[in-house]
N, C-alpha and C positions, 0 to 999 in steps of 0.2 A: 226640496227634493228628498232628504232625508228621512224627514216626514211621512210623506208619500209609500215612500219604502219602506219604513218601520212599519206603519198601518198595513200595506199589502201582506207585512210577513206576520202580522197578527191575526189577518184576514184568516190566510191559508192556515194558520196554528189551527186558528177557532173552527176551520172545513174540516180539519183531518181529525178532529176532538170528533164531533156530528159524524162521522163519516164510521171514525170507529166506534162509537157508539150503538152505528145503525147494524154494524156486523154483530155484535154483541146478542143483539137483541135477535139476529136473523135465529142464532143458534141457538135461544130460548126457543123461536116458534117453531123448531124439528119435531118433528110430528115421532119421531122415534121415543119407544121407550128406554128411560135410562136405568140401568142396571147394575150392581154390583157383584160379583160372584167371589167368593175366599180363594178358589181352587180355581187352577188351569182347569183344569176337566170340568168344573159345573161351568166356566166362561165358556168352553167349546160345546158344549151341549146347551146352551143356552143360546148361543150363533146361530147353532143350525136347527133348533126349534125355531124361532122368532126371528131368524132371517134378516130382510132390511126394514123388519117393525121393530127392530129393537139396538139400541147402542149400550155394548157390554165389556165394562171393565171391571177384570180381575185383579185381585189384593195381591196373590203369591204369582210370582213369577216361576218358570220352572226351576225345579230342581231349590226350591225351597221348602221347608219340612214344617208343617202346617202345627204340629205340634209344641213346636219351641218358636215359632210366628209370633214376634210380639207388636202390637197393633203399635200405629204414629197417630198423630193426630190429625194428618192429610188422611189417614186410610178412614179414619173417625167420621170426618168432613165429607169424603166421599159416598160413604154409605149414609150420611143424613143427606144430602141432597140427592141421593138415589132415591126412583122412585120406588124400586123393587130391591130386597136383598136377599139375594140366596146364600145357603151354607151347608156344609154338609152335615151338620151334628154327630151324635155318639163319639161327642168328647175331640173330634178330630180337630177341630180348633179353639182347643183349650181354655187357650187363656183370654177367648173372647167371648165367654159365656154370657156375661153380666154387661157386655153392650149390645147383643141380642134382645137379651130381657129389657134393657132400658128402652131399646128402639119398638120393643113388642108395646110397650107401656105408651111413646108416643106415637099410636096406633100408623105406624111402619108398614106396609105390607111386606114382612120377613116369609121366608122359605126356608123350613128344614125338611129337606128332600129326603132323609131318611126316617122322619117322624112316623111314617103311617108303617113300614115296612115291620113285617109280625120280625119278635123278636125270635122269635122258632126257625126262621129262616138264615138267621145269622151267626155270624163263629164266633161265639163266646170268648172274651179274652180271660187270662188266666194270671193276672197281678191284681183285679180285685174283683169280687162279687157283685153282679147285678152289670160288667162292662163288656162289651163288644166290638169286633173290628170293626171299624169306622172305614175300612178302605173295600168298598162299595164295588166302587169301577172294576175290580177283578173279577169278580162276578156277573156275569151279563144277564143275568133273573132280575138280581137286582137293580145294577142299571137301568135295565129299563123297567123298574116300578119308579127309579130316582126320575127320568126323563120324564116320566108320563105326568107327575106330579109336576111337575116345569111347566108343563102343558096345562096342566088347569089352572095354576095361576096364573099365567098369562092370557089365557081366555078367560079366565073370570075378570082381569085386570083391564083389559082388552077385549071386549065382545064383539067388536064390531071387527075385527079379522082372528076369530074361534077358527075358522074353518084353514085359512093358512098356519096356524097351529097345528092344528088336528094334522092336515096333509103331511107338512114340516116331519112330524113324530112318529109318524105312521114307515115315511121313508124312513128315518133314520132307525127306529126299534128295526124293517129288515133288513137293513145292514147288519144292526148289530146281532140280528140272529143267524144270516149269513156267515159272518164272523164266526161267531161262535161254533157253528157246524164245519166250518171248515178247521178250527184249531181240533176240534173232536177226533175228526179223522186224520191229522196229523197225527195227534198224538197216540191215536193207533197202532200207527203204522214203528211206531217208539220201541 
């Protein structure tokens, strides 16, 4: 009888081993893309471009300062099994220059969302030559050149839902122009 019941409770061991395995595996075949983003704000703009095509985790939580952020090696680990990494550059996260470049080198699909934006559009910082504000999001011009670039990698990344993209960016850019007309006329009225 002892017998009996040891093998039944090796049975069930070896079912629940199979069992979680088969979950394992359900959430490899999510059809979502996986994502990393440095900043709260490029994880929230990334949401709501790519909606429920995309699963997005961000590095800094709030009310953390992206420039003294010194990377783990869960954050390391995260962004190599992302499929996509976004950042925002112009120095805004630092000290993580050189796993950018390494991941650019193991051809990564990296996003720096402010790469393409002319630097004529931007405020110059003034502690060293040739640097500029890196805090983007204050600005809604820029913002949304940041978004729109989200958007093309994600359609280029993703072609077969470009158009859920496109729609996704198209609302949110008037929001944030919305937005931005109505702070205008506030601050008017100042």
């Amino acid at each position: 009888m002892k017998k009996i019941i040891t093998w039944m409770c090796v049975l069930v061991l070896i079912s629940m081993a199979i069992v979680g395995c088969g979950n394992q595996e359900v959430q490899k075949d999510d059809e979502r893309i996986n994502i990393v983003a440095t900043t709260t704000m490029l994880a929230d703009a990334v949401k709501v471009i790519g909606g429920d095509k995309v699963n997005v985790e961000g590095l800094m939580g709030p009310g953390i300062d992206p420039h003294l952020y010194k990377v783990s090696a869960g954050d390391v680990a995260k962004m190599q099994q992302a499929e996509i990494v976004i950042y925002n550059g112009l120095h805004l996260e630092g000290k993580m220059g050189e796993i950018f470049e390494d991941m650019v080198k193991q051809n990564k699909v990296i996003l720096e969302v402010t790469e393409k934006i002319s630097v004529d559009k931007l405020i110059s910082g003034d502690s060293s030559i040739g640097s500029h504000d890196p805090h983007i999001w204050f600005n809604v011009e820029l913002w949304i050149e940041a978004v729109k670039e989200i958007e093309k990698t994600l359609s280029s990344y993703d072609q077969e839902n470009k158009e859920v993209y496109k729609a996704n960016v198209t609302d949110y850019v008037k929001e944030l122009e919305s937005l931005n007309k109505y702070v205008e006329e506030r601050a008017k009225e100042v």
